[in-house]
C-alpha positions, 0 to 999 in steps of 0.5 A, spaced: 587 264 553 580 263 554 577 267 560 575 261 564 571 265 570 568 272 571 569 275 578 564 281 578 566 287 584 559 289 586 557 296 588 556 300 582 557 294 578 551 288 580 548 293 584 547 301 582 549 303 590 554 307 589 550 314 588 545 312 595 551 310 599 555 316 596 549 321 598 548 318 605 556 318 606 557 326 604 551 328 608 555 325 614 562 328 612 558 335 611 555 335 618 562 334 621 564 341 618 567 338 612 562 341 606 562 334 600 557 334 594 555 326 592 560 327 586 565 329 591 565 323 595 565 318 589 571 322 587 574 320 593 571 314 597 568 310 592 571 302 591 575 303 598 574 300 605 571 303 611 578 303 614 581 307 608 575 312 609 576 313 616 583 315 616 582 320 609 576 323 612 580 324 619 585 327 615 582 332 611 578 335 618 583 334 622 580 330 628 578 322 630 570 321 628 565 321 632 565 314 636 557 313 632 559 316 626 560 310 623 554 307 625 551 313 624 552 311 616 551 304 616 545 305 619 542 310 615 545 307 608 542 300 609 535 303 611 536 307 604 537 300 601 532 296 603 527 301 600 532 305 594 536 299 591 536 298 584 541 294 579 546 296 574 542 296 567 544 290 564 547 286 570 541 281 572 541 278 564 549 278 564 549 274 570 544 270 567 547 269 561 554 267 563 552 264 569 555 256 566 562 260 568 565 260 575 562 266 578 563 271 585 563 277 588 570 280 590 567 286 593 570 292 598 564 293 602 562 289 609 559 282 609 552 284 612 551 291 607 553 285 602 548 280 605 543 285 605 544 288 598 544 281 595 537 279 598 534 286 595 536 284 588 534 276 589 542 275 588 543 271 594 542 264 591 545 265 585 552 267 589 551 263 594 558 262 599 562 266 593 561 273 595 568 275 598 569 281 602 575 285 604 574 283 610 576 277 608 584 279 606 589 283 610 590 288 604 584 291 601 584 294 593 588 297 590 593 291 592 590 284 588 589 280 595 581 280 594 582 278 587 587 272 589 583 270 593 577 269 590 581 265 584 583 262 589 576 259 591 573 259 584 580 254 582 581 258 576 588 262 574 589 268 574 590 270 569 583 266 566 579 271 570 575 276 568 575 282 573 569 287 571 569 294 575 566 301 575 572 304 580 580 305 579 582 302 586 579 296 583 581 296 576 589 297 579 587 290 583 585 286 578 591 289 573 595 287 579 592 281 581 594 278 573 587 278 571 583 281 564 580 287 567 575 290 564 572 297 567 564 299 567 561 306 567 554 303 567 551 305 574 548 313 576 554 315 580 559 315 573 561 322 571 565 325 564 571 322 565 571 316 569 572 312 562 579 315 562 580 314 569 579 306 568 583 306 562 589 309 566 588 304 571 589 299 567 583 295 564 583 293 558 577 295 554 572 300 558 564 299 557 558 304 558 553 298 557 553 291 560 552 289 553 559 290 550 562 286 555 558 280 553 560 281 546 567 281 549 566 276 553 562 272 548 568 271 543 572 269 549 569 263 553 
């Protein structure tokens, strides 16, 4: 079946966030007595909801956060955004090339950081009101609701869809969503083992460049 749309996770796939926000996140755990290296933190962290972090990391140093910790880190990761942020390589031009299909983003982060990033890379018309955010569903990744619901706004099947993703949360999403999964090792966040992390979960090819995945998506519209 010919893939009839692309739905594109946004944090370490358009947007080389991962290692910046990651960086910022473990100083933060650190500080709470919780010694976290960057490697650590996406190991753990990366492609979940701010819900899901605050419950893990209560859980591992056994005490509520701070009542400004989460401010604390929304504050300083933004700022590193507006003057750090670069695309993934290659994700400007897939974009460009493919952008006859139906496009979106279904991402786990905030609307505002999603906003905000999007503005940085000169996104924000491109995606225009198809950028979806966990907060948009009850259930965020690994379960399919923000995929479902992004199809569902596109008006494409499911099963039509293409999911790019750099996190095995996400993968597990879009595997369980019925759609075409494919993952991406392409941001600076990535470490030995991701591709066979991804893999595991699910997609159904995995890519170091944004360039295989437009082979792959060449010979399938």
């Amino acid at each position: 079946m010919d893939i009839a749309a692309v739905i594109y996770d946004f944090d370490g796939v358009i947007a080389d966030s991962e290692i910046l926000a990651n960086s910022i996140l473990a100083d933060h755990v650190t500080a709470l007595g919780l010694p976290t290296t960057v490697e650590q933190s996406v190991d753990l962290y990366t492609g979940r909801r701010w819900a899901e972090l605050v419950t893990m990391i209560e859980g591992k140093v056994d005490k509520p956060l701070p009542l400004h910790f989460a401010d604390d880190v929304k504050a300083a990761t933004l700022e590193r955004f507006r003057t750090e942020l670069q695309p993934v390589p290659g994700a400007l031009n897939f974009i460009q090339q493919f952008r006859f299909l139906p496009h979106c983003i279904a991402s786990s982060s905030a609307m505002d950081r999603l906003t905000l990033c999007l503005d940085v890379l000169d996104l924000s018309e491109e995606f225009a009101d198809r950028v979806f955010s966990a907060e948009d569903v009850e259930n965020g990744k690994p379960a399919p609701d923000l995929f479902l619901h992004a199809a569902d706004r596109l008006g494409v099947e499911p099963a039509r869809c293409l999911v790019v993703e750099d996190s095995v949360a996400g993968v597990k999403a879009g595997v369980a969503a019925d759609m075409i999964v494919v993952g991406l090792c392409a941001g600076a966040h990535i470490r030995p083992g991701h591709a066979e992390r991804l893999r595991d979960a699910g997609a159904i090819m995995v890519a170091e460049h944004w360039s295989d995945i437009a082979e792959f998506l060449g010979t399938r519209v």
